[in-house]
N, C-alpha and C positions, 0 to 999 in steps of 0.2 A: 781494696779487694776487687770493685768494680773493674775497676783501669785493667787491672792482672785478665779478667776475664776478658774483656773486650779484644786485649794485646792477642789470647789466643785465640778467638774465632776470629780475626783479621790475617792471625798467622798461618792458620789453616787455610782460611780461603784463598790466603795470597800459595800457599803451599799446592791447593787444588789448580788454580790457574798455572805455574810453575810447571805440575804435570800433565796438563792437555800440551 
């Protein structure tokens, strides 16, 4: 359940990087 959270706050930041 860890790994699943990590997976999404890496996915979002990479997602925030993505849109600058």
């Amino acid at each position: 359940m860890a790994s699943s959270l990590v997976e999404k706050r890496t996915s979002s930041k990479s997602n925030q990087v993505l849109e600058l």
